[in-house]
N, C-alpha and C positions, 0 to 999 in steps of 0.2 A: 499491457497487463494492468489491469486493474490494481489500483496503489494496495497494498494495506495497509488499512485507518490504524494509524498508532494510537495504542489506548491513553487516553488524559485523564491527568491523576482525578483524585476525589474529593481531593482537597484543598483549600485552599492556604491551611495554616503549617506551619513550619513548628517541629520540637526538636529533641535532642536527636539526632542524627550517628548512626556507626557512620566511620569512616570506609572507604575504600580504600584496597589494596594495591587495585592497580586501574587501570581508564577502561573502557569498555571499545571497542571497535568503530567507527565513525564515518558513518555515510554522510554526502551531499544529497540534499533533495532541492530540486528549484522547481518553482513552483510556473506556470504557464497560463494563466485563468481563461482564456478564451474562448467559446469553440462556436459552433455556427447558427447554433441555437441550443438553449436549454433540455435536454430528455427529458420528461415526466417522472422518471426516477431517481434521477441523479440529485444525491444531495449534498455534492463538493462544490468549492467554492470556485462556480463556472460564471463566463457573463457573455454572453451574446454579442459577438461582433457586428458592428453599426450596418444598416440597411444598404450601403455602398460595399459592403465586406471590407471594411478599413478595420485596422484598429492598430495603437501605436505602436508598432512593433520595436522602433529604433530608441523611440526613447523608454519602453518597458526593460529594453539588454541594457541603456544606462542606469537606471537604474538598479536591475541586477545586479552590476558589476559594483557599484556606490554601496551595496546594504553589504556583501562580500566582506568589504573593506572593513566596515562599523562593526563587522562580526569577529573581526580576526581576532579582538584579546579573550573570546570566549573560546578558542579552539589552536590556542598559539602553536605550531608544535609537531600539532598533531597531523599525522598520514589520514589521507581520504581513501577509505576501501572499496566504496561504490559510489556514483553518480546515476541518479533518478531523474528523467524531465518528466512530470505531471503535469497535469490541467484539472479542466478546460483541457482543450485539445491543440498540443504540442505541436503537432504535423503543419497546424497551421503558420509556426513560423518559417522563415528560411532557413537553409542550411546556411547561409553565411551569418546568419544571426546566430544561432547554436553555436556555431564556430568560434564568436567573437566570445560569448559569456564563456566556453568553454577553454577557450586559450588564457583567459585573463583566470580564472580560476587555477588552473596550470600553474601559471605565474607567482600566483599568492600562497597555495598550496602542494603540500607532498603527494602527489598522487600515486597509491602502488601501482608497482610495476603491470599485477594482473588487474589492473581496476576494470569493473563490470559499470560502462557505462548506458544504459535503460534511455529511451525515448518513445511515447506513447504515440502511436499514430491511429487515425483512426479513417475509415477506406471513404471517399469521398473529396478528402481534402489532398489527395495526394495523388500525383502524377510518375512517370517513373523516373525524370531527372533528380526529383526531391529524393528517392533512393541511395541514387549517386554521393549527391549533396550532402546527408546526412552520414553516409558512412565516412568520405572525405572529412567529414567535422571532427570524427572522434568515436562517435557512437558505433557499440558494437554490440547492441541486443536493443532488439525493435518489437515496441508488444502493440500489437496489434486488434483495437477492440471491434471483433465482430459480431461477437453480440448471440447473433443466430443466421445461418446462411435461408432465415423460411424467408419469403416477402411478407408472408402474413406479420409475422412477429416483429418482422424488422419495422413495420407500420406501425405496429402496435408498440414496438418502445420506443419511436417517435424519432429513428437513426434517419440519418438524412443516404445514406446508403443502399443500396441494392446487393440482390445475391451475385450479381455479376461484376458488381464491382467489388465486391469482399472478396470472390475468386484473383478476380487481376490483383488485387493487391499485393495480396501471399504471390502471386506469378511473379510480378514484380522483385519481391523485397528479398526473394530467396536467390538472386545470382549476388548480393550483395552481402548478404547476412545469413552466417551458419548459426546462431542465436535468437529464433524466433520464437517470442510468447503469441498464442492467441486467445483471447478473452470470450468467454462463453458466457451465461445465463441459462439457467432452464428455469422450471416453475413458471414459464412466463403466459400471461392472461391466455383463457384460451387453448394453453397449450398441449396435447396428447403424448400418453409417454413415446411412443412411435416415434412422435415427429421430435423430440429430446434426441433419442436414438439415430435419427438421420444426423443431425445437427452435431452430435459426436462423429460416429463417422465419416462425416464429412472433412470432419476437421484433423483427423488422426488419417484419412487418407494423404495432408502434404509431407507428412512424415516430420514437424516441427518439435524442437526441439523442448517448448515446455506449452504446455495449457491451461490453462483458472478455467475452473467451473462453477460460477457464482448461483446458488438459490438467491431469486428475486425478493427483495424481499421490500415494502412500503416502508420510508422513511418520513419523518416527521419535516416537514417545511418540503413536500415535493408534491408535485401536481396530481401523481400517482395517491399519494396520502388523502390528499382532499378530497379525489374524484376516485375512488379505488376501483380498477376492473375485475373482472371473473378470475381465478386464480385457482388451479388445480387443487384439490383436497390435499391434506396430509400425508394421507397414505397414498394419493401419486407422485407429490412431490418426493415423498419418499421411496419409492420404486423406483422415479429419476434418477437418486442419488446413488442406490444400489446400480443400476444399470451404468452409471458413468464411470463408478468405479468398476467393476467389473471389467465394462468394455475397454479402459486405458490400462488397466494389469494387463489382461491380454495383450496388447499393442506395444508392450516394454515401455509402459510412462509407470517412474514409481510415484506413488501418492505420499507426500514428504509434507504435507500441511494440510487443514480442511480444506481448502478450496484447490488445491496446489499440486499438478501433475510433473513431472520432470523425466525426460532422459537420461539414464545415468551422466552425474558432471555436469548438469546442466540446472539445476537447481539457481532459485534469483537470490543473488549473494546480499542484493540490498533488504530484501524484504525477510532474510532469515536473518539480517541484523537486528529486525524491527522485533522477529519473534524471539530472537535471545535478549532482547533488552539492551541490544547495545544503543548508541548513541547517534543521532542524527544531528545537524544543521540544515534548517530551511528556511530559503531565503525566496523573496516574493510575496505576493498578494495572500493574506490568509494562512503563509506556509505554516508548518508547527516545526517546534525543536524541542529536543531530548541533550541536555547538556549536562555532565559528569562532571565533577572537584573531588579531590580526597573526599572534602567535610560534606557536601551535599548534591544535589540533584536537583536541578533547573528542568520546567516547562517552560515554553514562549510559545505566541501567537502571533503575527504580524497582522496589523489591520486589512479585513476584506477585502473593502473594494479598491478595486487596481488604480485609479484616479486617487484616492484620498494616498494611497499608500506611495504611489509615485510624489505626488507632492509633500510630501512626509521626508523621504530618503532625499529628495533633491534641494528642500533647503539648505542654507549658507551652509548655517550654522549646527546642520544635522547633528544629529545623536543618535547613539542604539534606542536609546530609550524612547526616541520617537516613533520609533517604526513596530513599538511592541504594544500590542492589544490589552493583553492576560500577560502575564509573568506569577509564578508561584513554585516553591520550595517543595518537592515532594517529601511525604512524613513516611518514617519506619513502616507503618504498615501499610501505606499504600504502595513500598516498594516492592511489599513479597506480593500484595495481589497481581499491580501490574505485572511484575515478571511472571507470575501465573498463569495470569489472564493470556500473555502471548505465550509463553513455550509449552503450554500443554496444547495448543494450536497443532503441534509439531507432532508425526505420529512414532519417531524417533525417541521422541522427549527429550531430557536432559540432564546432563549430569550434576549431582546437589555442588560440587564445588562449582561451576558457573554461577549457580544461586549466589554463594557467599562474593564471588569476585564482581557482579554486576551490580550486586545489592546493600555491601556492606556487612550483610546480614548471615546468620551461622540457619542452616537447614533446621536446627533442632525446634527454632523458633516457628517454625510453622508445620512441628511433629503431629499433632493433634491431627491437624486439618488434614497431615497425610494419613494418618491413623483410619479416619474418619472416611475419606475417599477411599481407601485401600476395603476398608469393609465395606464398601458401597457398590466393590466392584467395578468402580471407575477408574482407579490408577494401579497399576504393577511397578513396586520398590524394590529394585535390587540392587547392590551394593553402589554400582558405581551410575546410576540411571534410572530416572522417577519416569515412566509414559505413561498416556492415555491407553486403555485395555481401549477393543472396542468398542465398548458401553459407554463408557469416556468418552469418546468420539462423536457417539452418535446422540449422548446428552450431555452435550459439553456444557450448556448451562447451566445444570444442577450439578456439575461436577465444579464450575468454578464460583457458583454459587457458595459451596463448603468455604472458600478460600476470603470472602469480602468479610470485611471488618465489618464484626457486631452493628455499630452504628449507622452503617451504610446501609443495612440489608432491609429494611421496610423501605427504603423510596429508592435503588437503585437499580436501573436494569440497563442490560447488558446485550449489544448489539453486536451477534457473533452468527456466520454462515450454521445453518442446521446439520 
């Protein structure tokens, strides 16, 4: 599955700060950079494994396991709810390597009893031992990025995969795993609403347990950006998105986020941590962290590229402080945005005392902007539970738009599924 991007604050300076009441919920995310070459749209921090198909695998889990360690006084204590392997593409390492960062994490941390632990695979790099392998490690929900089962598309977003082998793979990974995401795309170059429609069901024919259906969309620093291809109008993209939903209601998947299909119970426990604003640790090349104290709220970034960052965590004399890119103190009001910005995500929404307990912050404080939404016809408030109406949904950027601090609002924009 497709990660979702944790929103990064706006700023960079720290003020007086409310306290928290109590800690927010706390997922592991580890980070995998690798994958077999670059996609033209992808703009996560990936890198192309060397011409021989090497890349360090043994000594990137030392590492791993060394930045773990330098993280612990940020997260002492505390239970891990979910475990995420992102990329770059995961699948490419072994199952005894997963095994290894996943036992020593064990080790160092409380893992609940139901922890949901995620690993990205993607159909090309895998065989059906590595199925075996990966369940035997730990992992017990496997998302699967297919993209599109068309060849034309799959060409066109530069997957090193076939329709035949996207099929074997789901063949594969389902005598192992009753927890299957698979990752979709529509609006893709070229694309007819038709062949969108095959591409759904195709994918609701294995009967898995959750789906992402991502709008394409060009991002800044990707090949797709610089050289853009043909791209369905608005209003097909938007017939797309009607028809997806439509089609997965029918098929018993509830639509529980914008991109975000589920079987009842089957919902990704890590990425509706991200959209309630709870609290992440990521560890790895580029990972991001979300870190909670009474008095404040930590961002981090760990450096890029997986060489500088491995030699970073593997000196003597290491320190946290080496392995962090960006570091910054989130302010009062980028708190209420952030937590905006993700749980209005949610077609649930949420209830205003999560507000107060993630944020510090009392709902009153951001009355206006529900005032203001509410007559916009974007949000429904009722006592115990603020959601997106439809129209929220389907303009979710001028609905979280209302929510950005004054001073943010001439230069900032906002990178959210349509």
């Amino acid at each position: 599955m497709k990660k979702a991007t944790p929103v990064l604050s706006l700023s960079t300076s720290a003020s007086t700060s409310p306290r928290l009441t109590e800690l927010p919920p706390l997922s592991l995310y580890i980070h995998l950079p690798w994958c077999v070459k670059k996609c033209p749209y992808c703009d996560f921090n990936s890198h192309a494994i060397n011409a021989d198909k090497t890349f360090p695998e043994a000594e990137y889990i030392v590492a791993l396991k060394r930045d773990l360690e330098l993280s612990l006084p940020l997260i002492w204590r505390r239970p891990i709810t979910s475990v995420f392997f992102g990329g770059g593409t995961p699948s490419l390492f072994s199952g005894a390597a997963i095994e290894e960062i996943l036992s020593y994490a064990r080790m160092l941390l409380s893992f609940a009893l139901d922890i949901e632990i995620t690993l990205e695979a993607n159909p090309g790099t895998l065989e059906a031992q590595k199925f075996v392998d990966f369940r035997s490690a730990g992992i017990n929900r496997l998302s699967i990025g297919i993209q599109s089962f068309n060849p034309k598309h799959l060409q066109a977003l530069g997957r090193i995969h076939n329709e035949t082998e996207a099929k074997r793979a789901i063949e594969q990974a389902q005598p192992h795993f009753d927890n299957i995401n698979l990752d979709l795309m529509y609006a893709l170059p070229e694309q007819a609403l038709e062949e969108a429609q095959q591409d759904i069901n195709t994918a609701c024919s294995w009967g898995v347990a959750h789906l992402s259906a991502y709008h394409l969309t060009l991002e800044p620093n990707t090949w797709f950006y610089r050289h853009p291809p043909k791209l369905p109008d608005e209003d097909i993209a938007a017939d797309m998105q009607i028809m997806i939903e439509h089609t997965l209601a029918e098929k018993g998947y509830q639509h529980y986020e914008t991109s975000a299909f589920a079987q009842p119970r089957k919902r990704c426990m890590h990425n509706l941590n991200y959209w309630q604003y709870g609290d992440y640790l990521g560890i790895g090349a580029g990972a991001h962290s979300k870190i909670s104290f009474r008095d404040k709220i930590i961002r981090q970034m760990r450096h890029k590229h997986p060489r500088h960052y491995m030699e970073q965590v593997m000196a003597q004399d290491a320190h946290l402080d080496d392995l962090i890119a960006t570091e910054h103190t989130v302010t009062s009001q980028d708190r209420s945005f952030e937590f905006m910005m993700n749980a209005l995500r949610l077609t649930d929404g949420f209830d205003p005392r999560l507000f107060h307990a993630h944020t510090g912050l009392t709902i009153s404080s951001i009355q206006q902007q529900l005032t203001t939404a509410e007559e916009r016809g974007f949000v429904d408030w009722q006592h115990d539970c603020i959601r997106p109406t439809t129209n929220g949904r389907k303009f979710l950027n001028d609905l979280l738009e209302i929510f950005l601090p004054e001073q943010k609002q001439s230069n900032h924009s906002h990178r959210t599924q349509p």
